[in-house]
C-alpha positions in Angstrom: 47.0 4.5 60.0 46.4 6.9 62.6 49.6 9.0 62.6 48.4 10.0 59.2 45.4 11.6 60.0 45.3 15.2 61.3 42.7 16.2 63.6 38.9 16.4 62.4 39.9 12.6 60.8 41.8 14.1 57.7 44.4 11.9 55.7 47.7 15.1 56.5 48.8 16.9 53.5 52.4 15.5 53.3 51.0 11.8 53.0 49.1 13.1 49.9 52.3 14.8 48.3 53.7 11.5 49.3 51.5 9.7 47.2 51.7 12.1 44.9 55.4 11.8 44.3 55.1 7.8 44.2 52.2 7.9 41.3 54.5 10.0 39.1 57.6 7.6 40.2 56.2 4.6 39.5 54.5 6.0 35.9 57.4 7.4 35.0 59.5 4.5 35.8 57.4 1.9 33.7 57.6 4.5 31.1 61.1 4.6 30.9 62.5 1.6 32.4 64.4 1.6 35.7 66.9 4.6 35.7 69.1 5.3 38.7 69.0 9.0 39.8 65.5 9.8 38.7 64.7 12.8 40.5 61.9 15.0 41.2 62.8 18.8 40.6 59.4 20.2 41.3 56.3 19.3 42.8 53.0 21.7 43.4 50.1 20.4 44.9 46.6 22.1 45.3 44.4 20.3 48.0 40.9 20.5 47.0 38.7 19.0 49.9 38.9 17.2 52.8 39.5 13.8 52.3 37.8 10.7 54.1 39.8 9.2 57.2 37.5 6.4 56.3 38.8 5.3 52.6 41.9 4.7 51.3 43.4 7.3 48.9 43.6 6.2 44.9 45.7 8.1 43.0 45.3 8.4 38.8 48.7 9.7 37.5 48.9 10.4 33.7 52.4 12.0 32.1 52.0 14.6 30.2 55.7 15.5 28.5 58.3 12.6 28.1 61.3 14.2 27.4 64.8 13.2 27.1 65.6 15.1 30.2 62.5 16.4 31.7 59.0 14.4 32.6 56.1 15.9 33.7 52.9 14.2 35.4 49.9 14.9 36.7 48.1 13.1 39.5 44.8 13.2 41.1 43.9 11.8 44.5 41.0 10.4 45.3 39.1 8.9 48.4 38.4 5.5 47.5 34.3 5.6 46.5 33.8 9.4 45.9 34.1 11.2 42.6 35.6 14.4 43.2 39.0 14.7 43.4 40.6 15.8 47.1 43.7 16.6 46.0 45.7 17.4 42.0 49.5 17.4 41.8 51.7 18.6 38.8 54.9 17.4 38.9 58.6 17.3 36.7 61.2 14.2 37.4 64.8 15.1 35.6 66.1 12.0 33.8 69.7 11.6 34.0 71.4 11.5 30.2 72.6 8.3 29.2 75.9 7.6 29.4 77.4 6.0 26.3 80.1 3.5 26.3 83.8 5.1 24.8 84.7 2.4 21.6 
């Protein structure tokens, strides 16, 4: 889509953290299960090259620390077809605590 490319036919830098975001919401989710109020707390984001206007962006998220209260993921974007990554994300989701029923 066009209004996500910057000029010099770049994917923009808040479409990656986008995607970013949604790797590590959709790991963590299927991790976990569906929790309401699942949030993210942190996200940093080093961009690495320019990536292709050309090829759709993959991202690879793996999570690295499932806590009780904290998880934290790491994601790598790629443009579909080339090796290197353009982008890697680290970020921390806070899980709400379960609320247990009063007998």
């Amino acid at each position: 889509m066009q209004q996500h490319l910057r000029p010099g036919g770049t994917v923009s830098g808040p479409v990656l953290m986008e995607m970013a975001d949604a790797a590590l919401y959709v790991a963590i989710l299927s991790e976990i299960g569906l929790v309401a109020l699942a949030v993210t707390t942190n996200l940093n984001i080093n961009f690495l090259r320019k990536p292709s206007s050309e090829s759709d962006v993959i991202a690879k998220c793996k999570l690295i620390k499932v806590g009780k209260s904290l998880i934290i993921g790491d994601v790598n974007l790629y443009s579909d077809g080339f090796p290197e990554p353009v982008a890697h994300a680290v970020g921390t989701y806070a899980i709400p605590p379960s609320r247990k029923a009063n007998s």
